[in-house]
N, C-alpha and C positions, 0 to 999 in steps of 0.2 A: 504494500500500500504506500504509495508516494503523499507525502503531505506538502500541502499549501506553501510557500514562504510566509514567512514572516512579517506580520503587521503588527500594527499600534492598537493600542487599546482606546485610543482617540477615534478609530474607523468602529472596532465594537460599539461604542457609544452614539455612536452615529445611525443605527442601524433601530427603527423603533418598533421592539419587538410588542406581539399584545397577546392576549386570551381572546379568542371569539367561539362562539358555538355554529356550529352547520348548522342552514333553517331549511336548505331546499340543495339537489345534489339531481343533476341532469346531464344527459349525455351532450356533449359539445359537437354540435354541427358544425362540419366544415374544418377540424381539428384535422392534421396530418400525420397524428398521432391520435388512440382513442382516447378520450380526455371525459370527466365531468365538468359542468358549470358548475361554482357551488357558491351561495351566496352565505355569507359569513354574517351574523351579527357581533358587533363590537360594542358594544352598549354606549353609553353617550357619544362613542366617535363614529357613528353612524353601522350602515350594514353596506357591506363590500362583494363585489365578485372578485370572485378569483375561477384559474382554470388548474386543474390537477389530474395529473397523468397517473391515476390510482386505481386506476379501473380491474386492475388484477386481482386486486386484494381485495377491496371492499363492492360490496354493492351501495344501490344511490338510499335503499331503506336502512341499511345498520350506520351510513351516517349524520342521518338527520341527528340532533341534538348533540351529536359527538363536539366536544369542546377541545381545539385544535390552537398551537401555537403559529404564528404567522408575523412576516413582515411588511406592517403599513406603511412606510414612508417609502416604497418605491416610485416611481414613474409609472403611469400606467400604462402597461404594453398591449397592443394589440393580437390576439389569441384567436385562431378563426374569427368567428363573428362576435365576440366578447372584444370590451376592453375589459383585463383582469387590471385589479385593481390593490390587491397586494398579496407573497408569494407565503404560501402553505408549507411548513416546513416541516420533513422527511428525513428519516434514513434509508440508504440505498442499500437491499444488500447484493449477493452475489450474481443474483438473476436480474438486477436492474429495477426490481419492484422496490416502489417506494411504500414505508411507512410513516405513518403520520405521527409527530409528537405530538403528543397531550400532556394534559394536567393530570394529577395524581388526585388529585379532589377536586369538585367542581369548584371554581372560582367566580367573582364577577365577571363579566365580560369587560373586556375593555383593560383588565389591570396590566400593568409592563413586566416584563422579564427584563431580568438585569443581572 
C-alpha cells in the first residue's frame, strides 16, 4: 500500500467534515459508473446531494436513515445529471467497493468531525 505524501494539518482543517443522515438513495441516471443519488440531511446546514459509487454493497432501502460522514465545503461537481454537492466518505477495500463511515451513535446532524 503506497501512502499519500505528506501534508499540513492547516489542509486537515480546511476540509469541513459533518454528520448527515440519508433521507432518499436513487439510482443515478446517466452515471458512467453505477452510482446512487443520495440526498443527505445536514440539519441546520441544509440537505445536500451527493453521488456515491456504492451500489455493490448497499441497496437504496438499508440506507435511508443510515447516518454517514461527508465533506461539505467542496465545489460542487457535476455527476451525470446531478450537481453532487459534497463527497460521502468511504473505505476502499481490495475489490474497489466502497464502505461508508459512520457514526458509532447517532449524532445530531450537522455536528463537525475534527
Amino acid at each position: 500500500m503506497n501512502l499519500k505524501p505528506t501534508t499540513s494539518f492547516t489542509c486537515f482543517e480546511a476540509l469541513d467534515i459533518r454528520t448527515g443522515t440519508i433521507l432518499e438513495a436513487k439510482i443515478l441516471e446517466g452515471a458512467k459508473k453505477k452510482a446512487y443519488q443520495l440526498l443527505i440531511d445536514f440539519g441546520t446546514l441544509g440537505v445536500k446531494k451527493s453521488s456515491a459509487q456504492i451500489t455493490s454493497l448497499y441497496n437504496q432501502r438499508e440506507l435511508i436513515g443510515k447516518q454517514i460522514l461527508a465533506i461539505i465545503n467542496f465545489e460542487p461537481k457535476q455527476i451525470g445529471k446531478i450537481k453532487s454537492e459534497c463527497l460521502v466518505l468511504g473505505a476502499v477495500d481490495a475489490e474497489n467497493n466502497v464502505i461508508l463511515l459512520t457514526t458509532e451513535k447517532k449524532t445530531k446532524n450537522g455536528l463537525s468531525i475534527s
